[in-house]
Residue frames relative to the residue before (quaternion, step in Angstrom):
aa qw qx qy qz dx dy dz
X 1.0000 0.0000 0.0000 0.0000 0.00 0.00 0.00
X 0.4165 -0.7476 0.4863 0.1764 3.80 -0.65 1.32
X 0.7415 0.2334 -0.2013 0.5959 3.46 1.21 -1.26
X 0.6024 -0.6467 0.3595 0.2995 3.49 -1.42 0.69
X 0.4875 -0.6965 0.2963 0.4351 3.68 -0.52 0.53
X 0.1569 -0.8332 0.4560 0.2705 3.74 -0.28 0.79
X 0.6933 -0.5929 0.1995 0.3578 3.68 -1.23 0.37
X 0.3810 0.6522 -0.4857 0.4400 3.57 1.78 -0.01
X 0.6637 0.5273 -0.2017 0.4907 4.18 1.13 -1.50
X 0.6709 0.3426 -0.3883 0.5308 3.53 0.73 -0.93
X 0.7733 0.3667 -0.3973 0.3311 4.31 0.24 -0.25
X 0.5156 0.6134 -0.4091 0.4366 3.13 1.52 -0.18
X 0.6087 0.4823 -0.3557 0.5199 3.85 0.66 -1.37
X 0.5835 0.5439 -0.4172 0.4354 3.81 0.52 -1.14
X 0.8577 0.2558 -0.2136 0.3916 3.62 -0.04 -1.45
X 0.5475 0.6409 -0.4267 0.3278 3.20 1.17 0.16
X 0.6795 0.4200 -0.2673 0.5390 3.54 1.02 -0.89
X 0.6212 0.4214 -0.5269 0.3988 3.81 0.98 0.63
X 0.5427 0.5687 -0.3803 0.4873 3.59 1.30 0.11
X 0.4521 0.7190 -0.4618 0.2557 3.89 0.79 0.06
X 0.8576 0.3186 -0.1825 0.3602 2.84 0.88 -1.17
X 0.4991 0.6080 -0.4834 0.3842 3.74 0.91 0.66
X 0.5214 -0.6132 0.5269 0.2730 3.43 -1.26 0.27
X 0.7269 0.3344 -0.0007 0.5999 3.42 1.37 -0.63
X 0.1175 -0.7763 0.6169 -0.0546 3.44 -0.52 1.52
X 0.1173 0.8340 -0.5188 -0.1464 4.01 -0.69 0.52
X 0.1926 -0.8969 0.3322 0.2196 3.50 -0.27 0.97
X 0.4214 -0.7407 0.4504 0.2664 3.61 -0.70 0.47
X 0.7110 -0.5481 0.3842 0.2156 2.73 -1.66 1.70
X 0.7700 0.1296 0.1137 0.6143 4.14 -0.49 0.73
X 0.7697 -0.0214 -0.5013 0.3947 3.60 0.38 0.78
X 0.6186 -0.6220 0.4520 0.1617 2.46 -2.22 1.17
X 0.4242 0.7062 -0.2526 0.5075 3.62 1.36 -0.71
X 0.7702 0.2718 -0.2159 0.5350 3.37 -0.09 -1.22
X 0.6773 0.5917 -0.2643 0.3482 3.69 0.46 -0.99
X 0.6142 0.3321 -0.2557 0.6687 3.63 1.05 -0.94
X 0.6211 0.3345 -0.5233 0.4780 4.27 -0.12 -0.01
X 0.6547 0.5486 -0.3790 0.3561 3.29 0.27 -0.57
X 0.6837 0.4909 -0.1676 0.5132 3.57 0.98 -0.98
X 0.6199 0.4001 -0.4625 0.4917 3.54 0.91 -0.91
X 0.4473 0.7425 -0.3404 0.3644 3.54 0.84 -1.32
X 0.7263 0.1935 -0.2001 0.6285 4.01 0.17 -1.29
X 0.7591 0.3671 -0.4095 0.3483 3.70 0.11 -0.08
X 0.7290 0.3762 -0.4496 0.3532 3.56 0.88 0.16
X 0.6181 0.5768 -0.3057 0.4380 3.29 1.66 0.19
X 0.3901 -0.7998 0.3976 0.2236 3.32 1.62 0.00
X 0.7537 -0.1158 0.1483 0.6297 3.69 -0.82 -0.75
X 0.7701 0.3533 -0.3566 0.3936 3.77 0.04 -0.80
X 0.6329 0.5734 -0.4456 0.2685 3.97 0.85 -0.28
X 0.7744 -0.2579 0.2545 0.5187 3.86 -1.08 0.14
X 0.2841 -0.6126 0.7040 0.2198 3.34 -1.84 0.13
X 0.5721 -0.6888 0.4350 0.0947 3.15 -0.95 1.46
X 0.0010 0.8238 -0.5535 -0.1221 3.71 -0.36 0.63
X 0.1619 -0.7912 0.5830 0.0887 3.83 -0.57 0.63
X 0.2540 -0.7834 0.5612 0.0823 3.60 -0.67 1.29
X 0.4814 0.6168 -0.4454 0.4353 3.38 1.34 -0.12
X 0.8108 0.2028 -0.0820 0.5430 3.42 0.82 -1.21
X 0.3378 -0.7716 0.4585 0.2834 3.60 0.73 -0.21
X 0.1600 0.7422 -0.4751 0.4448 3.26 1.22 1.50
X 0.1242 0.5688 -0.8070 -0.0992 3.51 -2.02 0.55
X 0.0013 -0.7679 0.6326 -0.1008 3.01 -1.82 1.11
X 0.4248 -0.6664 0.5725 0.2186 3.45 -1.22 0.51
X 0.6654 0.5457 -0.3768 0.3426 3.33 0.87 -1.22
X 0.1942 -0.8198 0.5210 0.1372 3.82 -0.91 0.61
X 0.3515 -0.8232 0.4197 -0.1504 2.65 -1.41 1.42
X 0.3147 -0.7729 0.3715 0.4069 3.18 -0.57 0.07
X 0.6783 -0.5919 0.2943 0.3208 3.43 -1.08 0.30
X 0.1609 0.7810 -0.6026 -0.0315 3.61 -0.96 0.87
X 0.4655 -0.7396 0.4634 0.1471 3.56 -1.73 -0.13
X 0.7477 0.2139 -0.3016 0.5516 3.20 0.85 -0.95
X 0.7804 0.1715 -0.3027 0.5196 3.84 1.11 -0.25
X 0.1185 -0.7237 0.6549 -0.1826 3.35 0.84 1.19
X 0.6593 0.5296 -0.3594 0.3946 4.04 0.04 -1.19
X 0.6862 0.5112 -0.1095 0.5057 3.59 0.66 -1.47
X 0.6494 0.4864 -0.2734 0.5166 3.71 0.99 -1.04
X 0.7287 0.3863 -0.2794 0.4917 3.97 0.63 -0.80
X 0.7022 0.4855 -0.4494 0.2631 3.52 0.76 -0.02
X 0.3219 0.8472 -0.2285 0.3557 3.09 2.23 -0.25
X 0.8549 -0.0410 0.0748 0.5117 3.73 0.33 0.61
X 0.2910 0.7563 -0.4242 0.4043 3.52 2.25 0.33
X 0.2678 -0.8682 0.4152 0.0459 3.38 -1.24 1.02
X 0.6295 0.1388 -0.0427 0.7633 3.00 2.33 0.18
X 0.0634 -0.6981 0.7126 0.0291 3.69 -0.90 1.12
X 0.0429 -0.8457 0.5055 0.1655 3.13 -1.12 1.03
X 0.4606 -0.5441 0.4161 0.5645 4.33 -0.72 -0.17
X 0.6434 -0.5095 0.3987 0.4092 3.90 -0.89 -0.20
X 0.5901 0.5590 -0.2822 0.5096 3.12 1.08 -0.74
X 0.7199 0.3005 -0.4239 0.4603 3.98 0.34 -0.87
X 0.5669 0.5859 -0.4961 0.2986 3.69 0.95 -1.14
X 0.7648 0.4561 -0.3041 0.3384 3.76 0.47 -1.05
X 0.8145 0.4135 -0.1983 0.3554 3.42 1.10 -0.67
X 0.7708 0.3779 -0.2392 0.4537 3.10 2.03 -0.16
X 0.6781 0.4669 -0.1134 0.5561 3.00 1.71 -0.54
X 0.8134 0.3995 -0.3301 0.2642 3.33 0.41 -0.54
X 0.4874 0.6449 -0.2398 0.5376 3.32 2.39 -0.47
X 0.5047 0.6646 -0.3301 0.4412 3.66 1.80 0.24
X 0.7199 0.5622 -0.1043 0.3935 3.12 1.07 -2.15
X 0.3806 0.6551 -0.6320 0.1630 4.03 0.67 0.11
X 0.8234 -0.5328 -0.1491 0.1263 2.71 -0.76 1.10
X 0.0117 0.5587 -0.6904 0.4594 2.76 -0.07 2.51
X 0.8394 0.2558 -0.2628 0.4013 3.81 0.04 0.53
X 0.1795 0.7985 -0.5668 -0.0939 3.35 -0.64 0.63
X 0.4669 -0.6051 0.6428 0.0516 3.18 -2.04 0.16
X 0.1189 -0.6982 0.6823 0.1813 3.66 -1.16 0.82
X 0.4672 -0.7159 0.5155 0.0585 3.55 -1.27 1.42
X 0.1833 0.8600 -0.3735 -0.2956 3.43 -0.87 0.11
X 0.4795 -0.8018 0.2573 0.2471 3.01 0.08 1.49
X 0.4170 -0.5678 0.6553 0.2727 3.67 -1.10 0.04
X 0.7909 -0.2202 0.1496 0.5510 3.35 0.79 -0.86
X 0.3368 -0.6997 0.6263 -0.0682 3.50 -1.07 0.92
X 0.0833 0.7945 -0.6015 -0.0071 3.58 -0.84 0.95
X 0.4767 -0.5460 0.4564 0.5161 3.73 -1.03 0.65
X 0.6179 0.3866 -0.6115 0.3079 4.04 -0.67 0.31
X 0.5036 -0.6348 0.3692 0.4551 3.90 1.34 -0.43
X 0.3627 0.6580 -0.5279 0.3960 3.43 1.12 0.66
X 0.1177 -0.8174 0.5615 0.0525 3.27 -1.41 1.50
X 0.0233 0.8563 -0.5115 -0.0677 3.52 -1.24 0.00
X 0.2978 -0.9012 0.2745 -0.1543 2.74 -0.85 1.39
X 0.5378 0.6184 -0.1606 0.5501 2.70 2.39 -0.44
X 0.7135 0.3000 0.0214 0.6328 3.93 0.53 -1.57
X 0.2438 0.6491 -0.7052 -0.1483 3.16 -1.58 0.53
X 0.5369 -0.5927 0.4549 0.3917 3.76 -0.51 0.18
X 0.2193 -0.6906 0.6686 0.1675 3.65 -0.80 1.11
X 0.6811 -0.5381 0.4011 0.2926 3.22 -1.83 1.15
X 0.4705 0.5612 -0.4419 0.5181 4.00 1.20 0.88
X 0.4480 -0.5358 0.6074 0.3785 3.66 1.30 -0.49
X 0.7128 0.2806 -0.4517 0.4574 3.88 0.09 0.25
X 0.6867 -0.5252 0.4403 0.2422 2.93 -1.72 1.21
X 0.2113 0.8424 -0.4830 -0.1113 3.58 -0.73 -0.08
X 0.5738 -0.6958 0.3486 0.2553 3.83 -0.55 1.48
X 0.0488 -0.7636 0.6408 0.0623 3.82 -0.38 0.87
X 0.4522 -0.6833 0.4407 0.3665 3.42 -1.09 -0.16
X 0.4877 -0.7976 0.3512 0.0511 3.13 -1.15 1.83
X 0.6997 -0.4028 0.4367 0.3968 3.73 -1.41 -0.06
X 0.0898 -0.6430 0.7030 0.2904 3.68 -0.70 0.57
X 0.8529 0.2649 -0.2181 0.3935 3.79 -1.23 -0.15
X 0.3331 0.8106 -0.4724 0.0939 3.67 1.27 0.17
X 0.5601 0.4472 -0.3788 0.5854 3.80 1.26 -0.43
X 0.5672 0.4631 -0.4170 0.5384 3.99 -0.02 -0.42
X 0.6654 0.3839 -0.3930 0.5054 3.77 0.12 -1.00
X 0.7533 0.4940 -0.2897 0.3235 3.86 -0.04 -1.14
X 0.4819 0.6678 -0.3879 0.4139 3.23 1.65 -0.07
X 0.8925 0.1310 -0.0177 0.4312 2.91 0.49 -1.51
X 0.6004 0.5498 -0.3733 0.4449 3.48 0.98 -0.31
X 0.4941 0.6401 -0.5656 0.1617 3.45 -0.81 1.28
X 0.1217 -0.0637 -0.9897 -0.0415 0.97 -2.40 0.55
X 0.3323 -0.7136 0.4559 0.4154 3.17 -0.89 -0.59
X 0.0999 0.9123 -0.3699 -0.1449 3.86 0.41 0.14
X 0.5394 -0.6052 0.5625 0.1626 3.60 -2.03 0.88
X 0.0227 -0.6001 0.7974 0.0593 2.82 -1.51 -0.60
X 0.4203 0.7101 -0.5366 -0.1763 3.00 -2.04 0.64
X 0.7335 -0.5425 0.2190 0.3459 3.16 -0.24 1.02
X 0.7624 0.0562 0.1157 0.6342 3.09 1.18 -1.57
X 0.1750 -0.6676 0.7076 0.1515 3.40 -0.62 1.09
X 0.1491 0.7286 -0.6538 0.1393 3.34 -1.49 0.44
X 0.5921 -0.6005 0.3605 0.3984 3.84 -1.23 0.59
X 0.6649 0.4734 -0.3868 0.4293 3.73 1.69 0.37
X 0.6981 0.5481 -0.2878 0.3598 3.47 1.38 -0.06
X 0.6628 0.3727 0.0008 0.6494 3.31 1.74 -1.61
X 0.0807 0.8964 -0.3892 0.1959 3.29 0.54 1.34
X 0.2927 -0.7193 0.5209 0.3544 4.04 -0.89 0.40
X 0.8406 0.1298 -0.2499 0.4627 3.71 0.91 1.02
X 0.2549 -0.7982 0.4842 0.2519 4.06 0.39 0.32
X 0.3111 -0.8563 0.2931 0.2900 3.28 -0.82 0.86
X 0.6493 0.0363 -0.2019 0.7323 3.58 1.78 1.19
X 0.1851 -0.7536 0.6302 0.0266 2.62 -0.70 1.55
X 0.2194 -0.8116 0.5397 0.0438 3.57 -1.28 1.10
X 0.7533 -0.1959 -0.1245 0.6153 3.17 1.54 0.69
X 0.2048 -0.6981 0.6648 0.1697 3.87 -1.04 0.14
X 0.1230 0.8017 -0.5738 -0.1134 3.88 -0.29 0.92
X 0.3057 0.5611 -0.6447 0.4196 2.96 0.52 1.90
X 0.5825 0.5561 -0.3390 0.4864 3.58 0.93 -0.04
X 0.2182 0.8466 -0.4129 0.2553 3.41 -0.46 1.54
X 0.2436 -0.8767 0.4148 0.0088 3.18 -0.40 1.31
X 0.3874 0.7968 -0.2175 0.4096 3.08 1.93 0.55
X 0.6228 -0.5037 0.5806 0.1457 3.17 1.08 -1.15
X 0.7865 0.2976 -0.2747 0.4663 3.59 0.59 -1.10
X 0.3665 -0.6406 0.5917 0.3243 3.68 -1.02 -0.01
X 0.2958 -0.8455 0.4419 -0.0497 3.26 -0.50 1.94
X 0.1850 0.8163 -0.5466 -0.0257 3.60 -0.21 -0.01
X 0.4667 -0.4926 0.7282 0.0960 3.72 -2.00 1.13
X 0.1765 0.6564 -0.7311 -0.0592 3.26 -1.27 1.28
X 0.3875 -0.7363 0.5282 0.1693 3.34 -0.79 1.55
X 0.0073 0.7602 -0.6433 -0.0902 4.07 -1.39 0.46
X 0.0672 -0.9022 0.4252 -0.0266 3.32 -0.70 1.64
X 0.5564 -0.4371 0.4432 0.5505 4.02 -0.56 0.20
X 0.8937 0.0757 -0.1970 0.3959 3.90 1.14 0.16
X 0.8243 -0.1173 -0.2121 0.5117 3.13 0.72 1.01
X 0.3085 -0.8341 0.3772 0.2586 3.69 -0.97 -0.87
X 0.3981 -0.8127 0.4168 0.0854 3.19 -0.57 1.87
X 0.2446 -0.5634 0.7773 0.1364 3.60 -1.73 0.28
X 0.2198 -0.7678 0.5995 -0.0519 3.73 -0.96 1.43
X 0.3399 0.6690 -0.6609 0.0088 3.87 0.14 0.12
X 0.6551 -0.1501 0.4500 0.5881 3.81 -1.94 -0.98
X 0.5745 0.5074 -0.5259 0.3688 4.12 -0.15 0.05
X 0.5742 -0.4809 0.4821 0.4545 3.23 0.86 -1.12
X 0.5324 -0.4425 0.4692 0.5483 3.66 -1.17 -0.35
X 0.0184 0.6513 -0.7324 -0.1976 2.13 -2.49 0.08
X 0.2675 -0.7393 0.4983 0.3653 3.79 -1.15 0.08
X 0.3582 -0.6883 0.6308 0.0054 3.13 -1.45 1.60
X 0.7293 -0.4036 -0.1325 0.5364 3.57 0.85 0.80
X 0.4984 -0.5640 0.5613 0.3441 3.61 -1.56 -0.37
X 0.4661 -0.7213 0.4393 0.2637 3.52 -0.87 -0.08
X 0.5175 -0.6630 0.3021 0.4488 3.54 -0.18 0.62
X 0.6066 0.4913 -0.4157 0.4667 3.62 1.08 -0.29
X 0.5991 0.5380 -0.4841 0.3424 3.85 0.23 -0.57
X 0.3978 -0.6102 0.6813 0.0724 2.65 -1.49 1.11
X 0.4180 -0.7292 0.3409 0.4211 3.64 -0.40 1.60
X 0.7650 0.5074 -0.3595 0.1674 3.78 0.64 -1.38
X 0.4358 0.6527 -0.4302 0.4461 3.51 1.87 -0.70
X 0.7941 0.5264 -0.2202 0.2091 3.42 0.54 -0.94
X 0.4567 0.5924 -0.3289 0.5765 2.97 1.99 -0.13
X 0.4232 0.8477 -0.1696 0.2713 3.13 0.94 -1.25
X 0.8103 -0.0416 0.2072 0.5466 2.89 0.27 -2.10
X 0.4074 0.4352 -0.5837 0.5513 3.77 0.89 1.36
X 0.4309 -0.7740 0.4495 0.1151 2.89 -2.04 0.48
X 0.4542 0.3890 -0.3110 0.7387 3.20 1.61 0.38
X 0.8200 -0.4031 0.3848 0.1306 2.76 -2.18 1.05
X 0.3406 0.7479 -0.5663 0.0622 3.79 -0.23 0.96
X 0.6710 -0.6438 0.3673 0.0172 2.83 -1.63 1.71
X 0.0237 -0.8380 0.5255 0.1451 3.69 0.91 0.91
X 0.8303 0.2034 -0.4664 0.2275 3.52 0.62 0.57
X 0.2826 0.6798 -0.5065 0.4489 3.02 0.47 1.71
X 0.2294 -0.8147 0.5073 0.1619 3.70 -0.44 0.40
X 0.2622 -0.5443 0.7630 0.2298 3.77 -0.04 1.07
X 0.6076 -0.4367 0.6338 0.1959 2.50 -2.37 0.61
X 0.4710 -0.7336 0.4299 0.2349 3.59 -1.14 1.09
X 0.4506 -0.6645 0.4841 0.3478 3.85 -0.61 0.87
X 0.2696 -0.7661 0.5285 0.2473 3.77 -0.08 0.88
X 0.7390 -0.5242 0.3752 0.1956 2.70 -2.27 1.50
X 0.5201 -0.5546 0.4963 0.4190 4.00 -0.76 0.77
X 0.3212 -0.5848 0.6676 0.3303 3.77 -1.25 0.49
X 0.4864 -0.7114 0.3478 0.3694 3.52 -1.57 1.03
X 0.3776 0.7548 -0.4641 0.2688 3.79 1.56 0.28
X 0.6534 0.5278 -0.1471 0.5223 3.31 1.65 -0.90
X 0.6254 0.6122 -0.2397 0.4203 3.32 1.37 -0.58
X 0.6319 0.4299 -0.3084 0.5664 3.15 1.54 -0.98
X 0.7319 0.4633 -0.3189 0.3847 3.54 0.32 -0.98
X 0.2766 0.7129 -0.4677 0.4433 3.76 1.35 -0.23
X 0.9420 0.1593 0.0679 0.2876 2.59 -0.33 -2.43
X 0.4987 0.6025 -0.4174 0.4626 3.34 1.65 -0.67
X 0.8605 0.2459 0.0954 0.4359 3.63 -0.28 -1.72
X 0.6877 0.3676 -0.3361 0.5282 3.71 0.40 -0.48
X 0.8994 -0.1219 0.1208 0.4019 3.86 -0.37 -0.48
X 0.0199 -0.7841 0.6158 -0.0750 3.90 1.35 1.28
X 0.4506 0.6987 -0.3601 0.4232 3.69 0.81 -0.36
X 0.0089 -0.8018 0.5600 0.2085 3.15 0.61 -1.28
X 0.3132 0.6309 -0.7052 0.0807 3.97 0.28 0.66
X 0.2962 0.5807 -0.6884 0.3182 4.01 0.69 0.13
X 0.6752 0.5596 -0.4018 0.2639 4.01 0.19 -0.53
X 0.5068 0.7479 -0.3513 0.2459 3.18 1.17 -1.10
X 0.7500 0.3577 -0.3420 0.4389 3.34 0.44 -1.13
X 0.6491 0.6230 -0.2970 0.3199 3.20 0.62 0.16
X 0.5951 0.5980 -0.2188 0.4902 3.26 1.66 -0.35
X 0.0526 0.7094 -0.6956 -0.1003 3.74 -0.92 -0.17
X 0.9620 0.1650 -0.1517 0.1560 2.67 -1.82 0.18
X 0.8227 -0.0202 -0.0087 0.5680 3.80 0.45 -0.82
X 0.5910 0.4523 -0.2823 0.6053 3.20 1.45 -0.54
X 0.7066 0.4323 -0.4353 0.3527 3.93 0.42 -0.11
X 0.5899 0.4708 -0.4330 0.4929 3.50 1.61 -0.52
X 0.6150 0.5106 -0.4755 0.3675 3.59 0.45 -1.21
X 0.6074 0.5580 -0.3362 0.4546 4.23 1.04 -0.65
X 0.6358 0.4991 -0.3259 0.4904 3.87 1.15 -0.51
X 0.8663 0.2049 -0.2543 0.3779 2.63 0.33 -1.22
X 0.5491 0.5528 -0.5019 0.3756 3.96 0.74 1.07
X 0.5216 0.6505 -0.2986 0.4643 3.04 2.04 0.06
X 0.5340 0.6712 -0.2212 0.4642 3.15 1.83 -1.27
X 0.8389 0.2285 -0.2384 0.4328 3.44 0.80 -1.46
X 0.4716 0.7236 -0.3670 0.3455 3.87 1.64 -0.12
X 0.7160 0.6010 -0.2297 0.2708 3.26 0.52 -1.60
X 0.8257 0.3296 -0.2477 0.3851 3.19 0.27 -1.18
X 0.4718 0.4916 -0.4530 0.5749 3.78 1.06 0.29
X 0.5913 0.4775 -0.4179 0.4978 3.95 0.44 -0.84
X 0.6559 0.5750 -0.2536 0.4182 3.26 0.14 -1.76
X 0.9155 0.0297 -0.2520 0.3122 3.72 0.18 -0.77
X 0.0680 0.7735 -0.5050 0.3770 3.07 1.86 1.27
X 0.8552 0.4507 -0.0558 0.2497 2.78 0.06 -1.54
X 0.7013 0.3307 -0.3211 0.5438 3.31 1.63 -0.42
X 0.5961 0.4340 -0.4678 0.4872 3.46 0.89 0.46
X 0.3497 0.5767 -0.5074 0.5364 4.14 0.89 0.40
């Protein structure tokens, strides 16, 4: 690999190989993260990998694709093998999928008991401030497990030892089963059960003391977590070649002048890509 692997590629390849083993992929509305693992995910498994659900369009498909955003809607209907209305998807399909489907979350905040939230995070003034939430996020935590995160940024406002509204904990179960939260951050990657956390590796970029730093439980800088292994460059090409040449995997990663100047080349890119590709 000529260019170095950056930390948007190293969490994507990561969350991708936790999405193999479902039968059911669901992607989330606006993230780019979840949306490109998913995709590498059905393309590196080919016929045998997951079918791809798209809540933009209310599509499942096998056919793979490449990744898009602003016409992401258009892109999933492309080789889709069932459109459904919202109404049948929830009442016939999704009471099917316990756990045969998963889903990468992003969380506003995350706490080590598995309590999530999606609604409030606290701006860096100490006031709360309302973001837009998960519709069906308790229903999902039923059945989708593992259950899995993401966050871009870990920090002492995201990876927390209490959320400040929790909108569901799918560690809480009245079932019986033995649930578990695997968490995937810009710096490593956690396992959540009723024990507590744990870290299931670091990333070769973290730097050990930041990481102490910015977790919330006690971590032992002389101990070596296991290291979160380096992407092979088979994945690297197909990443960057065929899954998401676009690059919106960056997005979440941008702010401010650099995230518009990233829209709005997505704005004028896509739809020419988009119907590239369905005429190939």
């Amino acid at each position: 690999m000529d260019e170095p692997v950056t930390i948007a590629e190293q969490m994507v390849i990561s969350m991708s190989h936790l999405l193999e083993q479902a039968e059911l992929v669901q992607l989330g509305l606006m993230s780019p993260l979840a949306q490109v693992a998913a995709l590498l995910s059905a393309h590196r498994r080919g016929d045998t990998g997951p079918a791809i659900e798209d809540p933009s369009a209310f599509t499942v498909s096998w056919a793979p694709r490449s990744a898009a955003l602003t016409c992401s809607d258009v892109a999933a209907q492309q080789g889709s093998v069932r459109q459904f209305e919202a109404d049948e998807w929830v009442a016939r399909i999704m009471g099917n999928m316990t756990g045969r489907m998963r889903q990468f979350i992003r969380a506003a905040q995350i706490d080590i008991t598995g309590g999530i939230n999606t609604l409030y995070l606290p701006g860096r003034d100490g006031k709360r401030r309302r973001i837009a939430g998960l519709a069906g996020l308790a229903e999902l935590a039923d059945i989708a497990r593992p259950f899995l995160v993401y966050l871009p940024l870990q920090d002492k406002r995201t990876f927390v030892q209490r959320v400040e509204f929790e909108v569901c904990n799918p560690l809480d179960s009245h079932d019986g089963s033995d649930r578990q939260i695997i968490l995937v951050s810009d710096l490593a990657v956690f396992r959540i059960t009723r024990k507590g956390p744990e870290i299931l590796s670091v990333h070769p970029s973290t730097d050990p003391g930041e990481f102490a730093a910015r977790t919330p439980f006690a971590v032992d800088l002389q101990t070596i977590p296991p290291q979160t292994p380096q992407p092979e460059p088979a994945d690297m090409e197909l990443l960057r070649k065929v899954v998401d040449p676009l690059n919106i995997r960056d997005i979440e990663f941008a702010s401010g002048a650099a995230r518009t100047k990233l829209l709005d080349r997505l704005i004028e890119q896509e739809p020419g890509f988009v119907e590239k590709i369905a005429g190939s």
